[in-house]
C-alpha positions in Angstrom: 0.0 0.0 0.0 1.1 3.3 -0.9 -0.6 6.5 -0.6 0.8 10.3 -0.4 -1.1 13.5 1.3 0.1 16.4 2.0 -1.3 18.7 5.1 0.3 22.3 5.3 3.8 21.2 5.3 6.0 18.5 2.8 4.3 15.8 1.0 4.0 12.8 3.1 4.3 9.4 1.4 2.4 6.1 3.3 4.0 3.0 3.3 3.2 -0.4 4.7 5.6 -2.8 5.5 5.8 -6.4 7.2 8.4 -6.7 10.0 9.8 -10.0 11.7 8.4 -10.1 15.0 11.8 -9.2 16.7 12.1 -6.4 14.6 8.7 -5.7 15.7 9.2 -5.9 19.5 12.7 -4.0 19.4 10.4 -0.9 17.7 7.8 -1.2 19.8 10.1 -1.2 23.1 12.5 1.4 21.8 9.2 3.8 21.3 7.3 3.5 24.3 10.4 4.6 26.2 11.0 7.0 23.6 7.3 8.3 23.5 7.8 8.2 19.9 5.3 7.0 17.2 6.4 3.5 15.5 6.9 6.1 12.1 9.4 8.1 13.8 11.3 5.4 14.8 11.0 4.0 11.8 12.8 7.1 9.8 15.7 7.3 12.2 16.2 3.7 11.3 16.6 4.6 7.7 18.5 8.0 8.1 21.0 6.2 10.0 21.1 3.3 7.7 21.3 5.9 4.4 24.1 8.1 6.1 21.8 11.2 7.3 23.2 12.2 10.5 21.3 11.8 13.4 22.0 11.7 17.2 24.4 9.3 18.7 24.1 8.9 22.4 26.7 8.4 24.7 27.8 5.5 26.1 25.7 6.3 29.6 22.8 7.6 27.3 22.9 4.3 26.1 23.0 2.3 29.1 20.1 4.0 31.0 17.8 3.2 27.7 19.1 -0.2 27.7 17.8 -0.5 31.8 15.0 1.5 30.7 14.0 -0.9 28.0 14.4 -3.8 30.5 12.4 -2.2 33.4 9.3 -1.2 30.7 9.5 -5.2 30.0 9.2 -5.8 33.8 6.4 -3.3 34.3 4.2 -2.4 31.5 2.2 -1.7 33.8 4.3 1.4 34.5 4.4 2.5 31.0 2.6 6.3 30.5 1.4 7.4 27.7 2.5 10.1 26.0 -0.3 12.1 25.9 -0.2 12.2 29.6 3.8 13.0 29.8 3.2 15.4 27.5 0.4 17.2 29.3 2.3 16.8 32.4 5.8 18.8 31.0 3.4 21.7 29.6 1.4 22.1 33.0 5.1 23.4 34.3 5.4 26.2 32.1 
């Protein structure tokens, strides 16, 4: 399936793809810690994998998402939603 729209801003281009399941599970961990949609994850993927340069984080970066990936598989439970962090970090300002 393929379909473009465009709303405002650059033409957007819809794509469906099929995904192992591990593949599947690594996105869908990596974004709920991330509070990132499965699309945006999806484009860093292929940025980095084309050369486009994106961030790198540090070693420490690095190892607190790795325990943060492990503790959302303990407690999904735990997990927010992003909606809710989100209104949370505007009520501050």
């Amino acid at each position: 399936m393929l379909s473009s729209y465009r709303g405002g801003g650059m033409a957007v281009r819809k794509v469906a793809i099929t995904l192992p399941e591990e593949l599947y599970d690594l996105v869908e961990r990596a974004r709920a810690v991330e509070h990132r949609t499965r699309s945006e994850m999806i484009q860093e993927a292929i940025r980095t994998h084309f050369g486009e340069a994106v961030y790198v984080p540090t070693d420490d970066e690095r190892r607190l998402l790795l325990e943060a990936l492990d503790e959302a598989q303990r407690a999904p439970q735990d997990l927010r939603d992003w909606d809710a962090v989100r209104k949370d970090l505007w009520s501050d300002r």
